[in-house]
Biopython code that builds the backbone (N, CA, C, O; Angstrom):
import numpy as np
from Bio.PDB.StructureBuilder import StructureBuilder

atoms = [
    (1, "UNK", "N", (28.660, 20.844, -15.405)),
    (1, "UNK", "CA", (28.525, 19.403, -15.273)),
    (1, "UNK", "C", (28.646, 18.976, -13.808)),
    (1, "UNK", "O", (27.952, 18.020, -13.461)),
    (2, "UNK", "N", (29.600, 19.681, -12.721)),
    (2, "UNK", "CA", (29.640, 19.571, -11.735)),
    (2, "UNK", "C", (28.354, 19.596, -10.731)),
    (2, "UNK", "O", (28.193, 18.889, -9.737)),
    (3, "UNK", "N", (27.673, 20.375, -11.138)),
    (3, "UNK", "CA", (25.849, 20.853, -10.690)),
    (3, "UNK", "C", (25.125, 19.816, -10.782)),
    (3, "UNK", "O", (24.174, 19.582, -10.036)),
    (4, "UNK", "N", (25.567, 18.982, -11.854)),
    (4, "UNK", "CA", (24.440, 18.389, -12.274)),
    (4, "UNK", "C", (24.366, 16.812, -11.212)),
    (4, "UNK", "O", (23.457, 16.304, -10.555)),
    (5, "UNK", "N", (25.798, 16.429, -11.470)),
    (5, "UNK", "CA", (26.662, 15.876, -10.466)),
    (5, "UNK", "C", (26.152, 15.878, -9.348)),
    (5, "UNK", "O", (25.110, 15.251, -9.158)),
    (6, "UNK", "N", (26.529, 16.311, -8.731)),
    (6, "UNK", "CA", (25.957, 16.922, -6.983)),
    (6, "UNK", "C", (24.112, 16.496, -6.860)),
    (6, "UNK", "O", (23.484, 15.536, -6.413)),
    (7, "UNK", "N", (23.695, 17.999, -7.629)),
    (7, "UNK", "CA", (22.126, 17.504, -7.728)),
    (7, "UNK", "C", (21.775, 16.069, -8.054)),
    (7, "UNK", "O", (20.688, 15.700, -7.609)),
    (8, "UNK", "N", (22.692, 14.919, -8.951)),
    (8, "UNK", "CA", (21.914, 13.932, -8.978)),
    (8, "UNK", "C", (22.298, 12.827, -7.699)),
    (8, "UNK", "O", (21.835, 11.687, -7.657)),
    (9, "UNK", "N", (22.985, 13.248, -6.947)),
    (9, "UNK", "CA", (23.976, 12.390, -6.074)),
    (9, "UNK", "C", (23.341, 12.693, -4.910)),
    (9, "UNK", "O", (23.524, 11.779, -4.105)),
    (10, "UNK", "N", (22.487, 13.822, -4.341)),
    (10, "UNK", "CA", (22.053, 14.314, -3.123)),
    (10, "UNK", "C", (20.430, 14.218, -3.792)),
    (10, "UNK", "O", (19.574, 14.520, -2.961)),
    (11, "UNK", "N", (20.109, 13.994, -4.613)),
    (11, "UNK", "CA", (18.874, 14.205, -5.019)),
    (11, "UNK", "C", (18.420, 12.313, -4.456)),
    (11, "UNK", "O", (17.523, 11.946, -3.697)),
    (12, "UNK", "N", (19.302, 11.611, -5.092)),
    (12, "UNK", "CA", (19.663, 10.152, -5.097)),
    (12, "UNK", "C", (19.689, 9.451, -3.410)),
    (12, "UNK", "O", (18.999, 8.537, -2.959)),
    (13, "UNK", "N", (20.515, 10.086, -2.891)),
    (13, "UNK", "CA", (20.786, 10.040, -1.553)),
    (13, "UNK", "C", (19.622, 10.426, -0.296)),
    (13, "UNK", "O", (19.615, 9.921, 0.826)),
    (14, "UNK", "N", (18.743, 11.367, -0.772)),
    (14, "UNK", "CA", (17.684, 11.413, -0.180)),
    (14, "UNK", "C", (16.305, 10.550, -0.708)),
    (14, "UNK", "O", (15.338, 10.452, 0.048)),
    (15, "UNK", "N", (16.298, 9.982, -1.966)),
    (15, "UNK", "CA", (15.567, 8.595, -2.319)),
    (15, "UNK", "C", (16.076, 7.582, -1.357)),
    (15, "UNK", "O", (15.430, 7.137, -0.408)),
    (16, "UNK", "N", (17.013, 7.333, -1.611)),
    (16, "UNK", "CA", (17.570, 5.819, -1.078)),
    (16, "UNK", "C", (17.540, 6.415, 0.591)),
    (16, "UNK", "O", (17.535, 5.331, 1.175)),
    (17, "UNK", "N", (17.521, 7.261, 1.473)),
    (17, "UNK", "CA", (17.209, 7.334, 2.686)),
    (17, "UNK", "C", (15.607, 6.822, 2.779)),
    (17, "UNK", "O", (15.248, 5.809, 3.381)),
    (18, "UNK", "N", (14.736, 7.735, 2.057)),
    (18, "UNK", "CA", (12.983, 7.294, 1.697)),
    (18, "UNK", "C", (13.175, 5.178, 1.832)),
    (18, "UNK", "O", (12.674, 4.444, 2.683)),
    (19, "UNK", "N", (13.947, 4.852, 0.801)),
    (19, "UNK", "CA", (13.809, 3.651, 0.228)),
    (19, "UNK", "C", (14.275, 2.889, 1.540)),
    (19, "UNK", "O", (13.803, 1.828, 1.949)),
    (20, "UNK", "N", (15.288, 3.629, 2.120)),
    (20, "UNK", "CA", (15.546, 2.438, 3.522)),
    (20, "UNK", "C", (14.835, 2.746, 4.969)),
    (20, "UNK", "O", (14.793, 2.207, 6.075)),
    (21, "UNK", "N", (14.447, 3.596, 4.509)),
    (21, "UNK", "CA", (12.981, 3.754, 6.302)),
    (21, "UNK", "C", (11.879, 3.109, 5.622)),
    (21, "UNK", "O", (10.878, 3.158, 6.336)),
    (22, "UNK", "N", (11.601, 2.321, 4.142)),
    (22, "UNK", "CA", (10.201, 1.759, 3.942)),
    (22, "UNK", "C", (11.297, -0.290, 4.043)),
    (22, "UNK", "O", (11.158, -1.420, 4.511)),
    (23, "UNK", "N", (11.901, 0.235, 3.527)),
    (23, "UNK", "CA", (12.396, -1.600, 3.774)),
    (23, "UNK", "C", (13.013, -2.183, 4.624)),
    (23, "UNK", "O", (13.031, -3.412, 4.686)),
    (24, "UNK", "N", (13.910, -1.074, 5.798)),
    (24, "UNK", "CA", (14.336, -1.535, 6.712)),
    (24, "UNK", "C", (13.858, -1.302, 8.033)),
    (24, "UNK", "O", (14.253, -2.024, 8.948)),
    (25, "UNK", "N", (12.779, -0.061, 8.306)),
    (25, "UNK", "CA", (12.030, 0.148, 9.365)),
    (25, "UNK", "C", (11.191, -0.300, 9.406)),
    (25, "UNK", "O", (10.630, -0.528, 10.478)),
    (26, "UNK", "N", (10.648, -0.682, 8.099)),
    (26, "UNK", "CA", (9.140, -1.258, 7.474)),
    (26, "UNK", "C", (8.022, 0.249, 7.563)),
    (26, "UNK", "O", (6.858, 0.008, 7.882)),
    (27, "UNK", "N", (8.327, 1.441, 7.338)),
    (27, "UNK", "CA", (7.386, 2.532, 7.480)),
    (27, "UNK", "C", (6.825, 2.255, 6.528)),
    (27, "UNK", "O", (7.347, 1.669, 5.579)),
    (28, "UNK", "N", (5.233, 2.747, 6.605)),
    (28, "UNK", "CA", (4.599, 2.956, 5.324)),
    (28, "UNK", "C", (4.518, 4.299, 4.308)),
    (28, "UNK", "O", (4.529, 5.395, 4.868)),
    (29, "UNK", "N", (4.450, 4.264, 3.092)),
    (29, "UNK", "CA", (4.939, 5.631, 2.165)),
    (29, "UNK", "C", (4.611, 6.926, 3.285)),
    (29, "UNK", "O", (5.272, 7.934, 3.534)),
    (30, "UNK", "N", (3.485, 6.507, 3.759)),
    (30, "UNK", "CA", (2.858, 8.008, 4.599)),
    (30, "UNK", "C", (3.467, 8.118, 5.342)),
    (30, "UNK", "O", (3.586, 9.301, 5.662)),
    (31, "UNK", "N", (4.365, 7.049, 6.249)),
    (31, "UNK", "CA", (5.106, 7.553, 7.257)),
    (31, "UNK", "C", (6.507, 8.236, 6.962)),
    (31, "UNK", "O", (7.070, 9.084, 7.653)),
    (32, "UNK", "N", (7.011, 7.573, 5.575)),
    (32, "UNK", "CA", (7.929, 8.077, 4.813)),
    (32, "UNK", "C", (8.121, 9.374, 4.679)),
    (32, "UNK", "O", (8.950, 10.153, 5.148)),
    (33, "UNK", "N", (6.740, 9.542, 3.581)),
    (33, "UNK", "CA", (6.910, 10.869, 3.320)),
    (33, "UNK", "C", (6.915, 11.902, 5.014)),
    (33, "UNK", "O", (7.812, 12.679, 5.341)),
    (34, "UNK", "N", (6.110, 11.701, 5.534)),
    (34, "UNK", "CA", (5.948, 12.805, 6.847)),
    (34, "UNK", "C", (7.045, 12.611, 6.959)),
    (34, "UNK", "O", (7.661, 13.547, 6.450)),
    (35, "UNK", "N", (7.899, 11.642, 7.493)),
    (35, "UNK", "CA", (9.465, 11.560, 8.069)),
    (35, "UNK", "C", (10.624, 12.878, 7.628)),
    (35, "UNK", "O", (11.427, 13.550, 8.275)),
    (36, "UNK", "N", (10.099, 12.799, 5.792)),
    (36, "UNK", "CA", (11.003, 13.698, 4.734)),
    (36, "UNK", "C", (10.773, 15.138, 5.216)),
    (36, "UNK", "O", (11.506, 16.075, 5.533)),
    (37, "UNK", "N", (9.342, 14.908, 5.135)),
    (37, "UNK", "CA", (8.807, 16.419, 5.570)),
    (37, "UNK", "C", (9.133, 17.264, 6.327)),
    (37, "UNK", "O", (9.452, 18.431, 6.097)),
    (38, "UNK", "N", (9.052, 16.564, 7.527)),
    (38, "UNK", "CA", (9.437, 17.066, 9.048)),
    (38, "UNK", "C", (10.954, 17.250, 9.040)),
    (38, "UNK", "O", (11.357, 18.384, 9.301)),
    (39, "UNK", "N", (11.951, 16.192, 8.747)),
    (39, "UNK", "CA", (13.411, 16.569, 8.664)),
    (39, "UNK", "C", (13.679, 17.701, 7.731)),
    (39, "UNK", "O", (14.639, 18.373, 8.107)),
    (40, "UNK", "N", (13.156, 18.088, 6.698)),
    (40, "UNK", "CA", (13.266, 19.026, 5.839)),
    (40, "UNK", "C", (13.133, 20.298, 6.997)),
    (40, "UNK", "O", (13.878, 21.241, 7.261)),
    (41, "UNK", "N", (11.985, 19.906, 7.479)),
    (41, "UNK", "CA", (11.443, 21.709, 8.339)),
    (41, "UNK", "C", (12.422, 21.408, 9.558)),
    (41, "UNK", "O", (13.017, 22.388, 10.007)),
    (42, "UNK", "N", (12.567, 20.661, 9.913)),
    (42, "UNK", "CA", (13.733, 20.751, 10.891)),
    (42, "UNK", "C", (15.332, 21.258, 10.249)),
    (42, "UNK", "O", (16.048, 22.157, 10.690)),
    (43, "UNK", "N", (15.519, 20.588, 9.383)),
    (43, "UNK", "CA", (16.980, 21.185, 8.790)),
    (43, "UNK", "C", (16.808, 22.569, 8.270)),
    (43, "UNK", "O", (17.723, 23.392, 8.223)),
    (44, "UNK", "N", (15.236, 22.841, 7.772)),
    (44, "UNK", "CA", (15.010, 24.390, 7.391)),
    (44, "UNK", "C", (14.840, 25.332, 8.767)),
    (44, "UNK", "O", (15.123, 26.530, 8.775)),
    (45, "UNK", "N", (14.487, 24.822, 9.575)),
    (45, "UNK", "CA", (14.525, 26.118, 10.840)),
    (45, "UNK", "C", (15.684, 25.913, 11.326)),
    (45, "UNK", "O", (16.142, 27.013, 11.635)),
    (46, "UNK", "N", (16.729, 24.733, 11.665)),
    (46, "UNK", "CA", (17.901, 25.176, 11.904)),
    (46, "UNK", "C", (19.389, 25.485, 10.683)),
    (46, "UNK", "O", (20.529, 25.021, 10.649)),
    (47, "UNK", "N", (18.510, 26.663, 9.653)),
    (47, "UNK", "CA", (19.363, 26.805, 8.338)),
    (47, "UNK", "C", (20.112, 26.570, 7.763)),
    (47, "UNK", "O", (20.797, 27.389, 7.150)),
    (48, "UNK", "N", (20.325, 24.759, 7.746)),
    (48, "UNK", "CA", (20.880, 24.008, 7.222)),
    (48, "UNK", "C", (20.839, 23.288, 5.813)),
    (48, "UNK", "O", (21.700, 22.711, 5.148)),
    (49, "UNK", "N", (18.832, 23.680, 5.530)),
    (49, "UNK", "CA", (18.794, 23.354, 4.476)),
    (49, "UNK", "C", (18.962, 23.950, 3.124)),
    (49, "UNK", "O", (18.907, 23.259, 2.107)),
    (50, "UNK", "N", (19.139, 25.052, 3.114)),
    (50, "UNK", "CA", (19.396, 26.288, 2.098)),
    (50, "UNK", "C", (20.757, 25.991, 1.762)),
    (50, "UNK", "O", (20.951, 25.873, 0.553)),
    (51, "UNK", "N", (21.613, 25.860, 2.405)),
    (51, "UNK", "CA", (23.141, 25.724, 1.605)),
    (51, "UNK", "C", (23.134, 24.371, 0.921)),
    (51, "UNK", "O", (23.819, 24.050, -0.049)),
    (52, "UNK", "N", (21.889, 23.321, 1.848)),
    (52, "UNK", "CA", (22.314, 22.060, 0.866)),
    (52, "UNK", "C", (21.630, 22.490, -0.895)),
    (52, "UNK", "O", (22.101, 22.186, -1.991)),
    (53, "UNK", "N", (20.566, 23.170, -0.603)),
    (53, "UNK", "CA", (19.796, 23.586, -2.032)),
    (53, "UNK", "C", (21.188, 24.492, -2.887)),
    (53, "UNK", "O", (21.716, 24.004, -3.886)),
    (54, "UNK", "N", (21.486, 25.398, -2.492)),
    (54, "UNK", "CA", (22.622, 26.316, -2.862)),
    (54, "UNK", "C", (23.759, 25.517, -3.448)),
    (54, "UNK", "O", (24.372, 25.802, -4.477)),
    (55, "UNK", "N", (24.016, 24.188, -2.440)),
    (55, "UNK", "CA", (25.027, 22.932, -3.045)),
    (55, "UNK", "C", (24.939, 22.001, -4.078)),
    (55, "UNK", "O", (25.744, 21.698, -4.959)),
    (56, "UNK", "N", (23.485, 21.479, -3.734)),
    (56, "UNK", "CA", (22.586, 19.997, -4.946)),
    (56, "UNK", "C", (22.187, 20.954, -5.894)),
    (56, "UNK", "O", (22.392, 20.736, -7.088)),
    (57, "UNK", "N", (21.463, 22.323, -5.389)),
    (57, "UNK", "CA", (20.459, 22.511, -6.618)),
    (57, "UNK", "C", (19.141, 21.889, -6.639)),
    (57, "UNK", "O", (18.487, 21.824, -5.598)),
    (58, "UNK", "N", (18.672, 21.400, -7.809)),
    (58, "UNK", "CA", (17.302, 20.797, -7.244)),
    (58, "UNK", "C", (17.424, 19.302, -7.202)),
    (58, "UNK", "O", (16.344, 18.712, -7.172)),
    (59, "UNK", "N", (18.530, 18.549, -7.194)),
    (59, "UNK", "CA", (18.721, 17.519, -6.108)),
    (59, "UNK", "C", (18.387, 17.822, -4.778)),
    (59, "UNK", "O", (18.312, 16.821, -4.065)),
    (60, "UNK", "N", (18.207, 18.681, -4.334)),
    (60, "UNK", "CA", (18.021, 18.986, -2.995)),
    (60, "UNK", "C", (16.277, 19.928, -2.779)),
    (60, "UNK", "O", (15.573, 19.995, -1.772)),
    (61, "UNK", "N", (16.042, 20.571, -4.261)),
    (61, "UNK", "CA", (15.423, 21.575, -3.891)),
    (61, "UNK", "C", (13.337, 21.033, -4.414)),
    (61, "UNK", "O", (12.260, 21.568, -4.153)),
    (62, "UNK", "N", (13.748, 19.707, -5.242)),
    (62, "UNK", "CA", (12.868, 19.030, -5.967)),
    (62, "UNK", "C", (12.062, 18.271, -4.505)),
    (62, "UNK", "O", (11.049, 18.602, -3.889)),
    (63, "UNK", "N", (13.224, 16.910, -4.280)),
    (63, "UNK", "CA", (12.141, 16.052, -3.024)),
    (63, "UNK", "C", (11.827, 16.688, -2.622)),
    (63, "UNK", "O", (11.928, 17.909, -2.743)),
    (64, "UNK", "N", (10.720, 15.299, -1.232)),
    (64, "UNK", "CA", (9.678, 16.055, -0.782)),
    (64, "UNK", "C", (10.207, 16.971, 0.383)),
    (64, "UNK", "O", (9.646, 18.021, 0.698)),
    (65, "UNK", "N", (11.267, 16.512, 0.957)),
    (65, "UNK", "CA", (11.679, 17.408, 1.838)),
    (65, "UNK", "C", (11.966, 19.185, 2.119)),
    (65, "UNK", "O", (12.083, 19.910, 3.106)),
    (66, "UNK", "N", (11.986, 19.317, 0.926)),
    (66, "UNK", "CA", (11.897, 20.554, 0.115)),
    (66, "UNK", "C", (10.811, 20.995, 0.778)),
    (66, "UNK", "O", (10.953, 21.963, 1.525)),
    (67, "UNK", "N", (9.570, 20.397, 0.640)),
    (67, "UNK", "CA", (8.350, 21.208, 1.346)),
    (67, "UNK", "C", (8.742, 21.315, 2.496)),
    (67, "UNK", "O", (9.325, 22.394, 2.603)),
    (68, "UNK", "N", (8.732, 20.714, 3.511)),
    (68, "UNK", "CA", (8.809, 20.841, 4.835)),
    (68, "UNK", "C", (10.036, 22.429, 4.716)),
    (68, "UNK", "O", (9.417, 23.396, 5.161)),
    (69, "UNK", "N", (11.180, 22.756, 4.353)),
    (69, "UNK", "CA", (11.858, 23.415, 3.905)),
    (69, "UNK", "C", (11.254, 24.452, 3.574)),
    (69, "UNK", "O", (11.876, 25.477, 3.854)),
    (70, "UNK", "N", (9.967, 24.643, 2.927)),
    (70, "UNK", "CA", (8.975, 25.352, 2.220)),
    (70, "UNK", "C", (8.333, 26.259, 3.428)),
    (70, "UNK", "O", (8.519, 27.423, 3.785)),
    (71, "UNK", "N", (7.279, 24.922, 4.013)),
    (71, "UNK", "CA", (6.999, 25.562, 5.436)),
    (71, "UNK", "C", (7.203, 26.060, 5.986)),
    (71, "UNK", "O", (6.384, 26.948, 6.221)),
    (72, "UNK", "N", (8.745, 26.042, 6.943)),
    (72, "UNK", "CA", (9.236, 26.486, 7.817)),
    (72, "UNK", "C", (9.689, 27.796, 7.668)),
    (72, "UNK", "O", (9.606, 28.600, 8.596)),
    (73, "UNK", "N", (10.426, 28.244, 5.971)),
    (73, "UNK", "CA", (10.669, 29.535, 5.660)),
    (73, "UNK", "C", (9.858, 30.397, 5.679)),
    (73, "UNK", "O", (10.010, 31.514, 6.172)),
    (74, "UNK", "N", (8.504, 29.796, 4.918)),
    (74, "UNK", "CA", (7.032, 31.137, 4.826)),
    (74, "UNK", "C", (6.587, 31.147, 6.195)),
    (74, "UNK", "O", (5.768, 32.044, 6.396)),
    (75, "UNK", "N", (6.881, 30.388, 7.280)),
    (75, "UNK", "CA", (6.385, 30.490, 8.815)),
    (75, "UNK", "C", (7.348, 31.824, 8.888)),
    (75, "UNK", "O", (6.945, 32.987, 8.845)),
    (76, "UNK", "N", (8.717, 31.388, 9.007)),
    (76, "UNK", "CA", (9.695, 32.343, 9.761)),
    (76, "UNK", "C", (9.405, 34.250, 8.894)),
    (76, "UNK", "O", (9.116, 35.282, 9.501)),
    (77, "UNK", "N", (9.573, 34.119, 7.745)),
    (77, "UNK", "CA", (9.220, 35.486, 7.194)),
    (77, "UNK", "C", (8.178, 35.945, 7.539)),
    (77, "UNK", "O", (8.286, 37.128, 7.864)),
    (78, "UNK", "N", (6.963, 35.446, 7.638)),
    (78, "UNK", "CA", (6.058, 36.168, 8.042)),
    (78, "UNK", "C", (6.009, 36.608, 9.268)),
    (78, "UNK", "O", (5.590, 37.719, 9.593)),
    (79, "UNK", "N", (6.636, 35.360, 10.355)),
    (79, "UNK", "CA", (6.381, 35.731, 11.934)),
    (79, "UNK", "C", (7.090, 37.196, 12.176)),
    (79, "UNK", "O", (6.825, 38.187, 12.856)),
    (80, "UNK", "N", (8.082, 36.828, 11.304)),
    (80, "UNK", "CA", (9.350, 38.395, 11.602)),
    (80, "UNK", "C", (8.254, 39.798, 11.289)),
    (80, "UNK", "O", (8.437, 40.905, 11.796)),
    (81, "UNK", "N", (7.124, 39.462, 10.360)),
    (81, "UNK", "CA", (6.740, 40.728, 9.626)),
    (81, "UNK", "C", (5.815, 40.328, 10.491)),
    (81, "UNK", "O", (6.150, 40.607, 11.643)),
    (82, "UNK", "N", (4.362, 39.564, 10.382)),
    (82, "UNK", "CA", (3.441, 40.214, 11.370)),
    (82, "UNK", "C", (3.220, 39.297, 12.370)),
    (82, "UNK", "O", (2.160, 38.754, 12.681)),
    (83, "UNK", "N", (4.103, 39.198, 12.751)),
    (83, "UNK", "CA", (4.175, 38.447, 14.277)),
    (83, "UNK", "C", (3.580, 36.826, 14.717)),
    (83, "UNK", "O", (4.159, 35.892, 14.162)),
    (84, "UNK", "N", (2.687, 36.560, 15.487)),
    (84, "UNK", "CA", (2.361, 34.925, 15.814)),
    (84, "UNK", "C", (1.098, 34.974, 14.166)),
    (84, "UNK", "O", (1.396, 34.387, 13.126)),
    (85, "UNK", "N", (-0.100, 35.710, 14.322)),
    (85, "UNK", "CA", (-0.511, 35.381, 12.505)),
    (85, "UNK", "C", (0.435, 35.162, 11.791)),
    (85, "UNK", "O", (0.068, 34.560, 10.782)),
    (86, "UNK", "N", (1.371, 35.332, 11.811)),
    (86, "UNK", "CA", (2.394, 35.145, 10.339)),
    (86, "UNK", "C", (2.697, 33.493, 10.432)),
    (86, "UNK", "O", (2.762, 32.722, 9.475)),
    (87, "UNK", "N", (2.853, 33.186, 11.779)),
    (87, "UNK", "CA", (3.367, 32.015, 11.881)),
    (87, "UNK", "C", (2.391, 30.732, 10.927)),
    (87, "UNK", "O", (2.770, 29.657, 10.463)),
    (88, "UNK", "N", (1.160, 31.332, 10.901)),
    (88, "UNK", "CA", (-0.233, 30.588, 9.984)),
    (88, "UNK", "C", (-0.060, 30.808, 8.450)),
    (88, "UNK", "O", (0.473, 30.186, 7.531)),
    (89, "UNK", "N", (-0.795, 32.050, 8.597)),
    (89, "UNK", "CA", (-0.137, 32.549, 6.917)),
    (89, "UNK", "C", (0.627, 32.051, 5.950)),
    (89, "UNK", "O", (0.423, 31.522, 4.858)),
    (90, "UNK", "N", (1.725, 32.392, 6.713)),
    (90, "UNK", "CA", (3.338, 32.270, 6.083)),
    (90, "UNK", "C", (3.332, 30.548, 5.729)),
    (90, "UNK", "O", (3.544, 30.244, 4.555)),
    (91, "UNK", "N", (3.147, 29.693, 6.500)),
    (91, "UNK", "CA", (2.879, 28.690, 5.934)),
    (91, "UNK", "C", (2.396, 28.289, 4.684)),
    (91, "UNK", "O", (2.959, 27.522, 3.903)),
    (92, "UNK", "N", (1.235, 28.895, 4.530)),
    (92, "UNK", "CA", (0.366, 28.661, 3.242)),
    (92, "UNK", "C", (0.433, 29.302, 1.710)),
    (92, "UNK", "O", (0.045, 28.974, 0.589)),
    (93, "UNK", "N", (1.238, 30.546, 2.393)),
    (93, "UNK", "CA", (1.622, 31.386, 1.190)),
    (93, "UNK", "C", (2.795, 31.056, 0.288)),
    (93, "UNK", "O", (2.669, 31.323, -0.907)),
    (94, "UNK", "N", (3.991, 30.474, 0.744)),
    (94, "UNK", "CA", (4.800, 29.995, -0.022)),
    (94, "UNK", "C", (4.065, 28.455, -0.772)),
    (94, "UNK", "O", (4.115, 28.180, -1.971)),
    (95, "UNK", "N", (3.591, 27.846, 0.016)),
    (95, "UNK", "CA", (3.252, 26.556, -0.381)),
    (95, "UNK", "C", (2.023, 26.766, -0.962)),
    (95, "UNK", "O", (1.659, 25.619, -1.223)),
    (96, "UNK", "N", (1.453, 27.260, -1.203)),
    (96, "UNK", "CA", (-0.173, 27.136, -1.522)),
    (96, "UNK", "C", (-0.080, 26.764, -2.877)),
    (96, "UNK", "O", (-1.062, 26.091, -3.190)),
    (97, "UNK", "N", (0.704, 26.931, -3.796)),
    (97, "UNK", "CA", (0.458, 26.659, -5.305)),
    (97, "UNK", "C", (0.948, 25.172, -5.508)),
    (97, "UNK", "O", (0.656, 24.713, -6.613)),
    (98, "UNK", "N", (1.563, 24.421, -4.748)),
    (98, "UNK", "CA", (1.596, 23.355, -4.463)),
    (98, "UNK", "C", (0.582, 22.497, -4.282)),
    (98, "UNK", "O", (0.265, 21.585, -5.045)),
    (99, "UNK", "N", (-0.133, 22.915, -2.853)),
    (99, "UNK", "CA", (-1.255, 22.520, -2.054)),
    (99, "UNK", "C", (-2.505, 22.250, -3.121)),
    (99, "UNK", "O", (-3.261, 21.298, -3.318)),
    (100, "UNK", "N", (-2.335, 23.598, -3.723)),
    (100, "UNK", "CA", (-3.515, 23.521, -4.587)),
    (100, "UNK", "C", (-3.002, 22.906, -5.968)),
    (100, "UNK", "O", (-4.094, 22.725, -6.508)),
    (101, "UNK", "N", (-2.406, 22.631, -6.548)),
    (101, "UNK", "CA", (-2.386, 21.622, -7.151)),
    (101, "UNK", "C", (-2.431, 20.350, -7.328)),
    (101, "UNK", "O", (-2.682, 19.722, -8.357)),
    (102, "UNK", "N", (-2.010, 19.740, -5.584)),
    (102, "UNK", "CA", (-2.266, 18.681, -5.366)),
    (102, "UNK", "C", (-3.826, 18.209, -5.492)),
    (102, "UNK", "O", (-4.313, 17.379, -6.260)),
    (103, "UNK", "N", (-4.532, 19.115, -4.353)),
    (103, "UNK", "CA", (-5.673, 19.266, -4.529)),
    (103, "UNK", "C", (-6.754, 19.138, -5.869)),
    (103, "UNK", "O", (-7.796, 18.489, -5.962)),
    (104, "UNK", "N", (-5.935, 20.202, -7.055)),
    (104, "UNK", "CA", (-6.989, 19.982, -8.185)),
    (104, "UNK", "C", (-6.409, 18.909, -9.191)),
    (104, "UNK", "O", (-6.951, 18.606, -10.254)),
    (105, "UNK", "N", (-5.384, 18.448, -8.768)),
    (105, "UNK", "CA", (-5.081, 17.147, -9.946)),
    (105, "UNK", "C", (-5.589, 15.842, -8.759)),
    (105, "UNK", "O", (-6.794, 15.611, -8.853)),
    (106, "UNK", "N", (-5.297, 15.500, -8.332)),
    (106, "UNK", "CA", (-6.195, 14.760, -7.314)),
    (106, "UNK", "C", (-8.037, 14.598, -7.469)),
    (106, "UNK", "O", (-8.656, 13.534, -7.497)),
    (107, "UNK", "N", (-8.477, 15.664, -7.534)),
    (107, "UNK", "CA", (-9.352, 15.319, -7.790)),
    (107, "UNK", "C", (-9.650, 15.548, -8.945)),
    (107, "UNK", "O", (-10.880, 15.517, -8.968)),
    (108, "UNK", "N", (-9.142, 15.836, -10.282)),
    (108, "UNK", "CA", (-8.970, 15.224, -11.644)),
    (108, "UNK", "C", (-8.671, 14.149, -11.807)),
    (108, "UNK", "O", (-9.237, 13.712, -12.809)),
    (109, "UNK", "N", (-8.139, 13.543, -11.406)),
    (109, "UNK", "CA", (-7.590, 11.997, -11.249)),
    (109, "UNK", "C", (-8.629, 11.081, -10.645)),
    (109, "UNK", "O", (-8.533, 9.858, -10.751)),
    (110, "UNK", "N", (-9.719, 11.733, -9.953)),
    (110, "UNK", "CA", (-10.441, 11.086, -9.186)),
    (110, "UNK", "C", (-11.882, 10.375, -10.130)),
    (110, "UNK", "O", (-12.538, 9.334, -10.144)),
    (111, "UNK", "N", (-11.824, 11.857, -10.934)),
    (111, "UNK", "CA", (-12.805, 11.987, -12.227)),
    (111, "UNK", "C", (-12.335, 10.917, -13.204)),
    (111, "UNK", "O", (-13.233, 10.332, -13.810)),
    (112, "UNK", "N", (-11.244, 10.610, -13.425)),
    (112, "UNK", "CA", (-10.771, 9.920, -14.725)),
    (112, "UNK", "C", (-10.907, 8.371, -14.488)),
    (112, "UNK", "O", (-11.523, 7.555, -15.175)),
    (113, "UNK", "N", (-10.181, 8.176, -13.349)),
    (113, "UNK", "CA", (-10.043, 6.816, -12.865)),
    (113, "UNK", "C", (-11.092, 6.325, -11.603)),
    (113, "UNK", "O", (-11.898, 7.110, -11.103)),
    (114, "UNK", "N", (-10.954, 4.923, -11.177)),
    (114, "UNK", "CA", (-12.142, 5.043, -10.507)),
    (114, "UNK", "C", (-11.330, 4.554, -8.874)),
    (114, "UNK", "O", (-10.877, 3.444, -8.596)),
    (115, "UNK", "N", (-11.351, 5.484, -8.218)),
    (115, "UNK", "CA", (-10.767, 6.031, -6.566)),
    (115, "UNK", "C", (-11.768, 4.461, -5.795)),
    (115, "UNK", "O", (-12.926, 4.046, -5.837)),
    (116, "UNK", "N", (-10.194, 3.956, -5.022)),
    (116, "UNK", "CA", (-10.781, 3.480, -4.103)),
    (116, "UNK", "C", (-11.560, 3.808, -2.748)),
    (116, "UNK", "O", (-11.439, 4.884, -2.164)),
    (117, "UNK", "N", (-12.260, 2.904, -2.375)),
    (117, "UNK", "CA", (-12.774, 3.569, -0.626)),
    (117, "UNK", "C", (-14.122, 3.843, -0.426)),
    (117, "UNK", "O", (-14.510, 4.267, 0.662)),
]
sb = StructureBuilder()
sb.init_structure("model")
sb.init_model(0)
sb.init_chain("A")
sb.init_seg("    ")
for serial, (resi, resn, name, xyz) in enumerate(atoms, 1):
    if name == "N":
        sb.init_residue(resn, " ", resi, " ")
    sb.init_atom(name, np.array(xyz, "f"), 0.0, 1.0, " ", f" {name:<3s}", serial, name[0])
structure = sb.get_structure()
């Protein structure tokens, strides 16, 4: 019960950070989300963000920050194994089943409903 606790309290806590850079900075969602992103890969290359996941659980491991978190790990494993290519790679390989899902429900969604622009 304690897990669950934590995860919903840090899961919560990184919404309501999202919720106050769109109402009190006035960012827009896109700037939001990048904001999450980037602090994620920043707290993930300086390995800070793994103990919070290890702590929340997927309060921590669900948001979007998580990706950026995502990124930065499949960069670093690969660079260690095959050097500056890895730094590309490694990116895409942890995240890609993501990517591509965004990708094919997106444009399922695009099919169903009718997309502005």
């Amino acid at each position: 019960m304690d897990k669950i606790l934590w995860a919903f309290l840090i899961g919560g806590l990184i919404c309501v950070i999202g919720q106050i850079l769109m109402d009190v900075f006035k960012l827009t969602p896109a700037h939001t989300t990048c904001t999450l992103v980037v602090t994620g890969a920043i707290l993930g290359g300086l390995g800070l963000y793994d103990p919070l996941v290890k702590f929340a659980g997927a309060g921590a491991s669900i948001p979007i920050s998580s990706f950026g978190n995502s990124l930065v790990k499949g960069a670093i494993v690969e660079a260690q194994r095959d050097g500056f290519i890895g730094l590309i790679t490694g990116i895409f390989e942890i995240t890609s089943g993501g990517i591509s899902s965004a990708v094919i429900f997106g444009f399922i969604a695009s099919l169903i409903f009718k997309p502005k622009g």
